[in-house]
Kinemage of the C-alpha trace (Angstrom):
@kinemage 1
@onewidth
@group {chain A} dominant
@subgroup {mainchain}
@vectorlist {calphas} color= white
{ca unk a 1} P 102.764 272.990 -45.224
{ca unk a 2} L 105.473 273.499 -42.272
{ca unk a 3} L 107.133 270.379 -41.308
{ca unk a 4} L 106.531 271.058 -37.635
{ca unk a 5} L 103.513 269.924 -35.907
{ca unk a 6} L 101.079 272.151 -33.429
{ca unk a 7} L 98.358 271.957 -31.308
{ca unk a 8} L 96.025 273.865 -33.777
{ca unk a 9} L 96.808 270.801 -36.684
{ca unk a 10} L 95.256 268.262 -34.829
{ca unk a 11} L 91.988 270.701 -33.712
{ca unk a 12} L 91.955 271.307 -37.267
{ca unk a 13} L 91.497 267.287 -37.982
{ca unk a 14} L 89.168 266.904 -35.353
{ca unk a 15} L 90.666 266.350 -31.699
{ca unk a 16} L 89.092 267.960 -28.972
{ca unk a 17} L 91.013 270.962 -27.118
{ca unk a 18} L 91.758 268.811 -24.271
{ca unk a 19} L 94.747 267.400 -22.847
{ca unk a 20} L 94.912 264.885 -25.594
{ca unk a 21} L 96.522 266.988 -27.953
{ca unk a 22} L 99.518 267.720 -25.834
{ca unk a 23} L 99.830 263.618 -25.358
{ca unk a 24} L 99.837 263.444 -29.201
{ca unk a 25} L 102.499 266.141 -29.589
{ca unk a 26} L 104.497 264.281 -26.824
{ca unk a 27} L 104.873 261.227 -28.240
{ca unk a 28} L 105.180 262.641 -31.684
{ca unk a 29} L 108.097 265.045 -30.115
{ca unk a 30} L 109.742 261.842 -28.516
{ca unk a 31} L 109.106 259.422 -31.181
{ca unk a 32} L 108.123 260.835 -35.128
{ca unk a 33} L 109.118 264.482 -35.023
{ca unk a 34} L 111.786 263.379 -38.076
{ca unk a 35} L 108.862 261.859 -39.781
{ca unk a 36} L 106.660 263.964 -42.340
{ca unk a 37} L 103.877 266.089 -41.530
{ca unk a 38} L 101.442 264.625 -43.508
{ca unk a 39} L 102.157 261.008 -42.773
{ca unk a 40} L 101.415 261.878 -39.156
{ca unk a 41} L 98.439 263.813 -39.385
{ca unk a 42} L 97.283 260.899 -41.721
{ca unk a 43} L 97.632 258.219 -39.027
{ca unk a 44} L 95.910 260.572 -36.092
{ca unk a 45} L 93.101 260.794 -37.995
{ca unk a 46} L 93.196 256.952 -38.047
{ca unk a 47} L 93.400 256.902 -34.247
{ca unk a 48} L 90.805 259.651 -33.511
{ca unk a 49} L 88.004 257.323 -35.994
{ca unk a 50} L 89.216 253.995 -33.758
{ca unk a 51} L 91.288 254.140 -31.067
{ca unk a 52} L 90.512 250.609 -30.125
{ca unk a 53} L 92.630 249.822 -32.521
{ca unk a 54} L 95.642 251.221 -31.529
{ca unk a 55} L 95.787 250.360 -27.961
{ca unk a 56} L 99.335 248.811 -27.053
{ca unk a 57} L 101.043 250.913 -29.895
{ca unk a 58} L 103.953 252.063 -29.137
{ca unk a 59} L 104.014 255.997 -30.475
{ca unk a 60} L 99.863 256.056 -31.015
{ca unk a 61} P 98.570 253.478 -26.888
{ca unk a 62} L 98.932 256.994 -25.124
{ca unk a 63} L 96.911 258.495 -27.322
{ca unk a 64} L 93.928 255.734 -27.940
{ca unk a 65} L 94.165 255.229 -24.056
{ca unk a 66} L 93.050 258.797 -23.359
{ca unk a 67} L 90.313 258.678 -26.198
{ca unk a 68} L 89.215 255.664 -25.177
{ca unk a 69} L 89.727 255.007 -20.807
{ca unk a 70} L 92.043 258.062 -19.950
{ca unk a 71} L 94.542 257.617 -16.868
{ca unk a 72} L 93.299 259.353 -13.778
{ca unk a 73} L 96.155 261.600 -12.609
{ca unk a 74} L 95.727 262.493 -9.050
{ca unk a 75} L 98.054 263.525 -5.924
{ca unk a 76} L 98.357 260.412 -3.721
{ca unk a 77} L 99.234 260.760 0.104
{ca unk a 78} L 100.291 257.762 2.399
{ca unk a 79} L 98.322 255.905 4.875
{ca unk a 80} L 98.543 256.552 8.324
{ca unk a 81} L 99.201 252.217 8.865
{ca unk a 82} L 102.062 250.547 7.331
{ca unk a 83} L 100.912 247.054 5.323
{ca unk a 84} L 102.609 244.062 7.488
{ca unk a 85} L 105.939 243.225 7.067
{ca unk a 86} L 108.663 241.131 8.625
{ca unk a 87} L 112.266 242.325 9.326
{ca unk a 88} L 115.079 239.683 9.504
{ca unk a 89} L 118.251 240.558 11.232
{ca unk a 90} L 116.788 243.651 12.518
{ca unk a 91} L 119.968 244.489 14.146
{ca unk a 92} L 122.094 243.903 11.270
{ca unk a 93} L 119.977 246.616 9.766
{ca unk a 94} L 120.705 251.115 9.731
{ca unk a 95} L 117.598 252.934 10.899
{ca unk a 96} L 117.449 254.769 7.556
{ca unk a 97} L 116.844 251.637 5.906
{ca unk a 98} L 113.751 250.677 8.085
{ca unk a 99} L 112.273 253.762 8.188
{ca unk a 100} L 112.525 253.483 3.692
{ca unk a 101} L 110.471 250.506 3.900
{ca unk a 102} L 108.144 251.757 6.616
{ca unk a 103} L 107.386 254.831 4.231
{ca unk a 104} L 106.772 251.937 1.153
{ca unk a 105} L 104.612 250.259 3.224
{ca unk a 106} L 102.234 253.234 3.436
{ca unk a 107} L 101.618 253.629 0.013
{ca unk a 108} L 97.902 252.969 -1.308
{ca unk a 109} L 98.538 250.324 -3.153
{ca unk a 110} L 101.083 248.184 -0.716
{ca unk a 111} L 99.962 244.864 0.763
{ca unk a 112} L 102.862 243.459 2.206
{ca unk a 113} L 106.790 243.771 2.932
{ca unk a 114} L 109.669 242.583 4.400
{ca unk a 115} L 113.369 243.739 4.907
{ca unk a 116} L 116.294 240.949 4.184
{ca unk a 117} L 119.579 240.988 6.595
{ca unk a 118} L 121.773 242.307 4.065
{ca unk a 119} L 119.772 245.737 3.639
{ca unk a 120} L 121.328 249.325 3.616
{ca unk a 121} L 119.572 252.897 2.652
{ca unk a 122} L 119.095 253.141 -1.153
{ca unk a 123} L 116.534 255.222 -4.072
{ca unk a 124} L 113.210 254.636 -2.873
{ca unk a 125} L 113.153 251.443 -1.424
{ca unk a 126} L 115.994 250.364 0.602
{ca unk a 127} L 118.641 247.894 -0.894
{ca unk a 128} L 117.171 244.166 0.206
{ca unk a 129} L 113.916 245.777 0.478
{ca unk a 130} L 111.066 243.400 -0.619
{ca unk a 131} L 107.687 244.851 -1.201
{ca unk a 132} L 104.301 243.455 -2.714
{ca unk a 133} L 102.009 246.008 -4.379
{ca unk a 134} L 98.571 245.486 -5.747
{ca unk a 135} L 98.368 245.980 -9.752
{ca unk a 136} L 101.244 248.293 -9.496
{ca unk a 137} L 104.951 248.958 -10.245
{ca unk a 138} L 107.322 250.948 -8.905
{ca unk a 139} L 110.335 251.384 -11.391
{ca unk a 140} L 112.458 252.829 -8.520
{ca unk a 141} L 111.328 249.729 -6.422
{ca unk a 142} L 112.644 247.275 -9.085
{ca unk a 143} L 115.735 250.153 -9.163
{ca unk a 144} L 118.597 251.453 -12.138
{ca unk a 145} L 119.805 248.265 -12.936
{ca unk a 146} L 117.074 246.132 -14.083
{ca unk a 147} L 117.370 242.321 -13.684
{ca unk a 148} L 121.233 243.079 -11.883
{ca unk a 149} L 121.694 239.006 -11.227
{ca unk a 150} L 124.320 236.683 -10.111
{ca unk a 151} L 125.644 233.321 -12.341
{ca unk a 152} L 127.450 230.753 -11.525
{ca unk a 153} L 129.272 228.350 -13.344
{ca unk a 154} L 131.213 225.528 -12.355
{ca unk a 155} L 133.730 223.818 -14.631
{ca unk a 156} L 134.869 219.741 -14.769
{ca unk a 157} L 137.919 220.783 -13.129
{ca unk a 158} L 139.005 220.406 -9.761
{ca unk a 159} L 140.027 223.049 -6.840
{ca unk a 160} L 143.427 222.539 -7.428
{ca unk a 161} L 143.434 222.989 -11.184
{ca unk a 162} L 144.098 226.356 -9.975
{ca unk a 163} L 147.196 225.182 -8.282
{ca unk a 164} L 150.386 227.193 -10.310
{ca unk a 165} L 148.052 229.124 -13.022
{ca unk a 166} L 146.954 232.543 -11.326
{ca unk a 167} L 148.438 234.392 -13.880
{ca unk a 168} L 146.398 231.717 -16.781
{ca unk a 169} L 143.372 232.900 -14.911
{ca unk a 170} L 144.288 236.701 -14.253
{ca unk a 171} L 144.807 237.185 -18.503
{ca unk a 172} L 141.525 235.564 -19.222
{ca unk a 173} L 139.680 238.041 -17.475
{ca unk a 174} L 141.783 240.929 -18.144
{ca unk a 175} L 141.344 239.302 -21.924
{ca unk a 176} L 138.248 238.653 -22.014
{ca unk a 177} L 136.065 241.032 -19.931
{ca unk a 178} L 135.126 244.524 -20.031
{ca unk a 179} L 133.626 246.893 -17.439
{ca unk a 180} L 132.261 250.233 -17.074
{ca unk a 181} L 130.878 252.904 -19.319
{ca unk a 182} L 133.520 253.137 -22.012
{ca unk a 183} L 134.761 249.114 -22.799
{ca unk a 184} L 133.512 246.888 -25.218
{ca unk a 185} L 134.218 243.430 -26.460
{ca unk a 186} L 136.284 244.195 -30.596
{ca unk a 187} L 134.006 240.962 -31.583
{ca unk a 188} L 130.845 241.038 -30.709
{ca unk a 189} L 128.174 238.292 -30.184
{ca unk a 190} L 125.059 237.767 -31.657
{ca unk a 191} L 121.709 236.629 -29.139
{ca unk a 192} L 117.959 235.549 -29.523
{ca unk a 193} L 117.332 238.572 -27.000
{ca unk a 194} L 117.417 240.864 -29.832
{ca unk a 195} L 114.583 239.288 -32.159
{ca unk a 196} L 112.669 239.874 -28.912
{ca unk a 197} L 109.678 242.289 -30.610
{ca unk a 198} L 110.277 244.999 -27.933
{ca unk a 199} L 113.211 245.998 -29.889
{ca unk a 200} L 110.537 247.030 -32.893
{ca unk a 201} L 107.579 247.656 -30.983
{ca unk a 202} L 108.864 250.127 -27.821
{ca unk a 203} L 110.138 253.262 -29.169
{ca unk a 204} L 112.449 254.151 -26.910
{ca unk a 205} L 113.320 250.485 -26.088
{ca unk a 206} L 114.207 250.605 -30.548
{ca unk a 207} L 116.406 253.689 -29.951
{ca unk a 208} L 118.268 251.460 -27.358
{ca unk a 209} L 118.937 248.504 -29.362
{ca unk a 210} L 122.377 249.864 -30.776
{ca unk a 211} L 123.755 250.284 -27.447
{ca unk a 212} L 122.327 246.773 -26.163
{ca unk a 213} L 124.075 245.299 -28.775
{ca unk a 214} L 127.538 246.675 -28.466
{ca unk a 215} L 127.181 246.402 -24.411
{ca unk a 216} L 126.853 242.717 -24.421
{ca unk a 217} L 129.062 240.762 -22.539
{ca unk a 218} L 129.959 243.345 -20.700
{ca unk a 219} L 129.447 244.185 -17.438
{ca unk a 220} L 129.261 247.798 -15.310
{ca unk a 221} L 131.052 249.777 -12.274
{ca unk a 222} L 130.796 250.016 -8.885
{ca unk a 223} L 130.308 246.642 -6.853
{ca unk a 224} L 129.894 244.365 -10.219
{ca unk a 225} L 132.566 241.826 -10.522
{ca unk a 226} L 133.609 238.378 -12.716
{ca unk a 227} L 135.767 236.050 -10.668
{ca unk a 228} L 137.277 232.500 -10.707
{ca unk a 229} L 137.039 230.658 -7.281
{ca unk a 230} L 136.599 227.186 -5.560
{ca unk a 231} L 133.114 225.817 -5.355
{ca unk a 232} L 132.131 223.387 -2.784
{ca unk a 233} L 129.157 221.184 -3.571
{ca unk a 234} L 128.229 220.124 -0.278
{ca unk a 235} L 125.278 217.559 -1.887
{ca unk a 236} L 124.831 215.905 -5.636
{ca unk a 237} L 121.323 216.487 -7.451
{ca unk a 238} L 119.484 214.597 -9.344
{ca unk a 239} L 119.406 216.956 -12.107
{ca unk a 240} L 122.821 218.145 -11.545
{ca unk a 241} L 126.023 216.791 -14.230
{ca unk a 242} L 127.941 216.751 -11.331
{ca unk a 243} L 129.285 215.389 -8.034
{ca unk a 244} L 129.424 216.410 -4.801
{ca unk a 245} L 132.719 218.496 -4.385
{ca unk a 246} L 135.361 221.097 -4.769
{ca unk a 247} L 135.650 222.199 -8.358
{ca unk a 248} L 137.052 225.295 -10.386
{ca unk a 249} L 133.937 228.246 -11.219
{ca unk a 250} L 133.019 231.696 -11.931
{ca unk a 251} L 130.987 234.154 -10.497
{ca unk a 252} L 129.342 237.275 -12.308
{ca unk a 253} L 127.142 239.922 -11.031
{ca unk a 254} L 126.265 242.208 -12.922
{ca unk a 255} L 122.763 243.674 -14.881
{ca unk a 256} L 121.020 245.053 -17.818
{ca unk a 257} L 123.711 248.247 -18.209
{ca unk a 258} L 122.429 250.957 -20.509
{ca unk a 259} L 119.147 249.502 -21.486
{ca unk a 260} L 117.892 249.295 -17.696
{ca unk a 261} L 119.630 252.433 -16.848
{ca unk a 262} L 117.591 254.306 -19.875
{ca unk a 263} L 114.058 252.250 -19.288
{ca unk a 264} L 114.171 252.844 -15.239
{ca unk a 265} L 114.843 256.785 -16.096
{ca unk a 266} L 112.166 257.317 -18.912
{ca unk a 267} L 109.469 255.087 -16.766
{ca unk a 268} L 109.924 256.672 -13.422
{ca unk a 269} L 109.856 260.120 -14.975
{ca unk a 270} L 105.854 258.943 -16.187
{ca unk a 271} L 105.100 257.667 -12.932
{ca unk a 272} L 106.036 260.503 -11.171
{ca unk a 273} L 104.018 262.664 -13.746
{ca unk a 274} L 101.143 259.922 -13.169
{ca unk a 275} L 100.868 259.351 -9.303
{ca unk a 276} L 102.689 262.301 -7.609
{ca unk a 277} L 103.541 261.980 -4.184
{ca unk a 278} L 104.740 263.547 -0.794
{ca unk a 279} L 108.401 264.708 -1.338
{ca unk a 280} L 109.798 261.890 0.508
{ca unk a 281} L 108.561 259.337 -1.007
{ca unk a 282} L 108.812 260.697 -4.454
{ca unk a 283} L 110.780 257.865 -5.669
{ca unk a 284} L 108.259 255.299 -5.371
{ca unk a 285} L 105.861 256.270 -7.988
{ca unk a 286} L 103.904 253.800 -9.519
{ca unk a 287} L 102.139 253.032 -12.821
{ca unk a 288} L 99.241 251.272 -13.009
{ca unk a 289} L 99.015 247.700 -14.651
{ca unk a 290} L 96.150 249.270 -16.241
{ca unk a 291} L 97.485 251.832 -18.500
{ca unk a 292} L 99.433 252.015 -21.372
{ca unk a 293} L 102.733 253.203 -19.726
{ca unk a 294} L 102.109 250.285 -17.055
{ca unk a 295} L 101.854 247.950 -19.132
{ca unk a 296} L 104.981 248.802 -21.658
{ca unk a 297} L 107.158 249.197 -18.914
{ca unk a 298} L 106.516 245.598 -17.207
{ca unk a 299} L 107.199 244.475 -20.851
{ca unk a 300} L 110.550 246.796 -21.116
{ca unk a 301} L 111.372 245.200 -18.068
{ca unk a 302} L 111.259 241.993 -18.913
{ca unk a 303} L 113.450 242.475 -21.844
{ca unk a 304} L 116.157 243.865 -19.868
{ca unk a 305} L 115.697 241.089 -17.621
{ca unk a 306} L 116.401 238.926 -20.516
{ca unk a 307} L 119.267 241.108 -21.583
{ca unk a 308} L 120.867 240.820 -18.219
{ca unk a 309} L 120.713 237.167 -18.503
{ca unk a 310} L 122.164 237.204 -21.967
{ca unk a 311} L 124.682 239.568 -21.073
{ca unk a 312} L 125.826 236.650 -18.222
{ca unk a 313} L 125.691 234.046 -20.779
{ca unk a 314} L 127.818 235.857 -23.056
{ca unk a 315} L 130.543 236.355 -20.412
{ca unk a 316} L 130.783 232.640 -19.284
{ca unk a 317} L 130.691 231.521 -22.697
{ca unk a 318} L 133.991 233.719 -23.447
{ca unk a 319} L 135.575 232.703 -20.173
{ca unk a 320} L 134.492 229.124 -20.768
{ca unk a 321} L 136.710 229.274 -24.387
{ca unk a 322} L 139.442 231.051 -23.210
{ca unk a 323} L 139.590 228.315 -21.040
{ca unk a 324} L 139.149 225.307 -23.233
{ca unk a 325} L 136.397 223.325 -20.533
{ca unk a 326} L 133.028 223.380 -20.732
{ca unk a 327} L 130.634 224.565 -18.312
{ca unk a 328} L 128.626 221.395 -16.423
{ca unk a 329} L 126.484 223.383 -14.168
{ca unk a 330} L 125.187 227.021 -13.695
{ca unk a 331} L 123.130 228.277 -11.323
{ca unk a 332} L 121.700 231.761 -11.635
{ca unk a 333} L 118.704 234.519 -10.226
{ca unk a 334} L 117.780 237.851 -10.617
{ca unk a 335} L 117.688 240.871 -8.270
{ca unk a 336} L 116.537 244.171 -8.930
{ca unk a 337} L 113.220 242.931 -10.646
{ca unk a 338} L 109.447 242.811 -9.910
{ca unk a 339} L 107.484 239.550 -10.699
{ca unk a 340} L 103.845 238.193 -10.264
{ca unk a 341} L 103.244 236.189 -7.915
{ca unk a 342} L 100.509 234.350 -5.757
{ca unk a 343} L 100.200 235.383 -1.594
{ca unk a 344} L 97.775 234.634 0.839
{ca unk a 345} L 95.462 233.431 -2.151
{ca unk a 346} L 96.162 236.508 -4.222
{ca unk a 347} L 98.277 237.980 -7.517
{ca unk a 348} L 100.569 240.709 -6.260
{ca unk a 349} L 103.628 242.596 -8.260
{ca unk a 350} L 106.697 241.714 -5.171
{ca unk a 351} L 109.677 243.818 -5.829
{ca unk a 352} L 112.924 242.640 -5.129
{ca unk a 353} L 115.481 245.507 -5.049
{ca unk a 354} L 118.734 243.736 -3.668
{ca unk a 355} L 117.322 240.592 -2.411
{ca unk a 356} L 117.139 236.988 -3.832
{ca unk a 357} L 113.853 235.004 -4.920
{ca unk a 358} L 113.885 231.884 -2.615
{ca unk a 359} L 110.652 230.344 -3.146
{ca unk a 360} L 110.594 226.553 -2.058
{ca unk a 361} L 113.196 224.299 -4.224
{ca unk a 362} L 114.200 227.635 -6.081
{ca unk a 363} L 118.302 228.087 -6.076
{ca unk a 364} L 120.117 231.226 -5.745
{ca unk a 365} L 123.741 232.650 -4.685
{ca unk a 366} L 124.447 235.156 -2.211
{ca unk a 367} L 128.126 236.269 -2.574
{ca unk a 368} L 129.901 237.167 0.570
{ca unk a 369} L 132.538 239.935 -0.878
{ca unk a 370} L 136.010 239.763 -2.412
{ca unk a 371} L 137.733 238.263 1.074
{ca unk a 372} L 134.572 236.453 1.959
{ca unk a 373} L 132.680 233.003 1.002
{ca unk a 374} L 129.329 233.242 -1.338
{ca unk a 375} L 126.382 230.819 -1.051
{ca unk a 376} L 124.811 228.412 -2.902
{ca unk a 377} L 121.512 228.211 -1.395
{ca unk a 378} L 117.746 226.474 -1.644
{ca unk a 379} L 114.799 228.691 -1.063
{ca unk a 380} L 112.928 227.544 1.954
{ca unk a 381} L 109.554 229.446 0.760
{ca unk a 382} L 109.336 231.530 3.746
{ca unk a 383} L 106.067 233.364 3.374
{ca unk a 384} L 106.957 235.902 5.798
{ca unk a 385} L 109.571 237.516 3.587
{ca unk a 386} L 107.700 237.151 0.682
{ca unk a 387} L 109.932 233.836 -0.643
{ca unk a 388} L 112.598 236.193 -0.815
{ca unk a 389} L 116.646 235.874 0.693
{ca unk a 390} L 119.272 238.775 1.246
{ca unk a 391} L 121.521 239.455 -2.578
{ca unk a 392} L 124.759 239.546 -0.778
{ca unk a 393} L 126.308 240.353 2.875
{ca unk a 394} L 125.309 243.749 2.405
{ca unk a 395} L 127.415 247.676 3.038
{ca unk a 396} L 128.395 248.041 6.253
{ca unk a 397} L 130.222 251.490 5.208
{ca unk a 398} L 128.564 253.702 2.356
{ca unk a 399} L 130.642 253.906 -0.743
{ca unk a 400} L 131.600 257.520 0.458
{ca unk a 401} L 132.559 256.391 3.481
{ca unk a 402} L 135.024 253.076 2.482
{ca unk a 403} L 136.648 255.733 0.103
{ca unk a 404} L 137.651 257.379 3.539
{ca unk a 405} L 138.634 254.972 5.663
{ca unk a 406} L 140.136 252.523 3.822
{ca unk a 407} L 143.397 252.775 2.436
{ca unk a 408} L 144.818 251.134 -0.842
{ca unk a 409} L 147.836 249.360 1.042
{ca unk a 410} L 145.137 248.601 3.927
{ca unk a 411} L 142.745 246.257 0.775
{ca unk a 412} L 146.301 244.876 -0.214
{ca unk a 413} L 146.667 243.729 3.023
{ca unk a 414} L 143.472 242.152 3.772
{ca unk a 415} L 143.502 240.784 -0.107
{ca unk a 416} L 146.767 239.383 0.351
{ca unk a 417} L 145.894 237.666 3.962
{ca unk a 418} L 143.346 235.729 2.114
{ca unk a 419} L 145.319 234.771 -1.108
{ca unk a 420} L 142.795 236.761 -3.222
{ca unk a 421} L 144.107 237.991 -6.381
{ca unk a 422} L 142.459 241.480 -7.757
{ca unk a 423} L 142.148 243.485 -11.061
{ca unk a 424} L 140.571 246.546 -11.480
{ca unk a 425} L 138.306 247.972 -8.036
{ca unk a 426} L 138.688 250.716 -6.079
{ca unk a 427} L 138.515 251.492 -1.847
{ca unk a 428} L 134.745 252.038 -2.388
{ca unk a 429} L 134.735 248.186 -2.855
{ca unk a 430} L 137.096 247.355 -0.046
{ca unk a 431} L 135.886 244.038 1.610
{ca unk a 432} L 136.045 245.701 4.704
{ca unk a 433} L 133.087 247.822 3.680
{ca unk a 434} L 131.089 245.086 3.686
{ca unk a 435} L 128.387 242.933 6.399
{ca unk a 436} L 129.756 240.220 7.993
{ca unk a 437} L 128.666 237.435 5.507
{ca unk a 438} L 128.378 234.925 8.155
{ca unk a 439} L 125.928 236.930 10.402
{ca unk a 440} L 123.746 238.086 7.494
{ca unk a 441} L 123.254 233.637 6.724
{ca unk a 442} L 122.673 233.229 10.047
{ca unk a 443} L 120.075 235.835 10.147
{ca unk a 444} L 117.975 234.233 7.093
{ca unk a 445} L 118.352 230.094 8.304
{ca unk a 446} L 114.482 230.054 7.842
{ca unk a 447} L 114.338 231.576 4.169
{ca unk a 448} L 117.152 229.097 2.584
{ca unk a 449} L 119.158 226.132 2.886
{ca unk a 450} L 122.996 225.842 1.885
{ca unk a 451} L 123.856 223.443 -0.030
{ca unk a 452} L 127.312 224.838 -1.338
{ca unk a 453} L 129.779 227.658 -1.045
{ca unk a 454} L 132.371 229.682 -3.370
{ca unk a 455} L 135.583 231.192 -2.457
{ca unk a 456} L 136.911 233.765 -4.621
{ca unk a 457} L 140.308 233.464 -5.921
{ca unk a 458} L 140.953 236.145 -8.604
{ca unk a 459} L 138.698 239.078 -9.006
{ca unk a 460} L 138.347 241.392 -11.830
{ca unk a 461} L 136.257 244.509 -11.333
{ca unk a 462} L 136.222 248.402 -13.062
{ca unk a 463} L 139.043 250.478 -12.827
């Protein structure tokens, strides 16, 4: 017997000539094909007699999905009325941006959207896009870099515990942070995250776990940063270890790195394969809740979520020794994520991609950019925008076009003018590229409440 498994092996145990077979192969191909013959043919057989059985598997749910309730695969095309929506700052926001969401709010299954201040054109839905779907989710709508999040911790220490030790702070994060594709930390950390039973039970999510593990801590490219700065806590809380103030912190943003990168690719190649839509709005296939693939990737999700978080957690906790002071408060959210959530007396799936959950009482920060104040901020619970806040001040300039403009001496400059200290970034991330912070708060005074502010000092961001 030939190691190698065809179509005409599983007819021969049973299995209709149908589409099925080429769904077994698939996820024997992706998952098994190093596995014996034998052994595999063995366990079909199992899930041809009782697929019921195997639902939720992670190599053999396909396959007992299509014996049992298979997926309808169909060509969708978009409504000729958008699903309401709300747009806030409207003229802080490109046409190209609007006209993303306006396309998303055609789709079958949307109920509702809005568009935060801070938004610019993106994959599928437009950065600070929010949109609320109806069983369904849209890996490109939750985007790349799953669970991408800002944290915030703020130390015992006063402001001016910075006062004389910029290069103290400068070596702990060229220490004791790593960016991009290629660093990692030479000690790494253990975390809960990985007993999480995705790592076993996912395939593909198992085939990740070796890269999860030597990513954590770290953090990726482009416009993701660790910095220390000057918080201002403009009120005490109740549940807070800490007065009202000016104290020494740092800020992260960053996400789930390789894991999310890998999950949002593998996912959004199914639902493209599963819902198939008009060329321009090809990025904002869905899977059903429903199905198999639905389901695991809302679970995948959710791990890398998770990973994000721990990722954050492992960076302050490094920062916080290198320091010798312990952390008193943090303060922390999630963009680039989909949740459940009740509106107008229903569940929906709302997308965030680039914008902040503000539901009432909820906490977030918006960062402003490298030359710019961030925002500690209260969710108002603003139904309109679906209890959602802009992520940040937003690009002004596409990363193409900063490169162009903006000249190395010309960052120095405005870095220097506002006694910012920076390691690492390139003109892509120039501070001019970005919104007017100000303007974008000022845009969203209905959706949250400041209650605090942070001032970068010294930045560190990828090469």
């Amino acid at each position: 017997m030939g190691n190698k498994i065809s179509g005409k092996d599983f007819i021969k145990i049973g299995f209709p000539k149908t589409n099925k077979i080429n769904i077994a192969l698939g996820q024997i191909n992706r998952y098994r094909k190093k596995e014996k013959k034998e052994r595999i043919l063995n366990e079909a057989k199992l899930v041809l007699a009782n697929p019921e059985n195997y639902q939720g598997d992670g190599t053999w749910g396909k396959l007992a999905e299509s014996l049992i309730n298979p997926v309808e695969i169909k060509r969708h095309e978009l409504n000729s009325t958008r699903a309401p929506f709300t747009l806030f700052g409207e003229n802080e926001i490109d046409e190209a941006s609007k006209f993303q969401l306006y396309d998303a709010l055609k789709l079958p299954i949307s109920v509702a959207g809005a568009l935060m201040p801070d938004a610019h054109f993106g994959y599928g839905l437009p950065i600070g896009g929010v949109l609320a779907t109806e069983n369904a989710v849209i890996p490109y709508g939750v985007g790349v870099d799953i669970g991408c999040r800002m944290s915030l911790s703020v130390f015992d220490l006063p402001a001016e515990f910075m006062n004389g030790k910029i290069e103290k702070l400068e070596n702990i994060l060229k220490d004791h942070t790593k960016f991009g594709m290629r660093e990692v930390h030479k000690v790494k950390a253990d975390h809960e995250v990985f007993s999480w039973s995705e790592f076993q039970e996912i395939p593909l999510v198992k085939s990740l776990l070796d890269k999860a593990y030597a990513q954590l801590g770290t953090s990726g490219g482009g416009n993701h940063f660790v910095e220390f700065g000057v918080v201002e806590l403009m009120e005490a809380r109740k549940d807070w270890k800490i007065e009202a103030g000016k104290y020494l912190a740092v800020l992260s943003h960053s996400g789930s790195r390789g894991l999310g990168a890998n999950i949002a690719k593998h996912y959004t190649t199914l639902a493209s394969k599963q819902t198939p839509l008009p060329k321009q709005v090809q990025h904002l296939a869905w899977l059903n809740l429903d199905t198999h693939d639905g389901q695991e990737y809302w679970r995948a999700m959710n791990l890398a979520g998770e990973y994000a978080k721990a990722c954050h957690d492992d960076i302050h906790r490094r920062i916080s020794k290198a320091l010798g002071h312990r952390i008193v408060l943090n303060i922390e959210n999630h963009h680039n994520f989909a949740w459940k959530e009740i509106h107008q007396g229903k569940e929906v799936i709302v997308h965030r991609k680039g914008a902040t959950p503000a539901g009432k009482g909820i906490l977030g920060i918006i960062p402003g950019s490298m030359t710019a104040p961030g925002f500690i901020v209260e969710g108002l619970g603003n139904e309109a925008s679906l209890n959602s806040a802009s992520h940040g001040a937003g690009r002004k300039f596409s990363r193409a076009k900063a490169k162009a403009k903006f000249t190395k001496s010309e960052i120095k400059q405005e870095l220097k003018m506002h006694g910012v200290s920076l390691i690492g970034g390139n003109s892509d991330e120039a501070p001019m590229a970005y919104k007017n912070i100000h303007k974008v708060m000022k845009c969203q005074e209905d959706l949250v409440r400041v209650i605090g502010t942070f001032t970068p000092k010294v930045v560190r961001m990828d090469k």
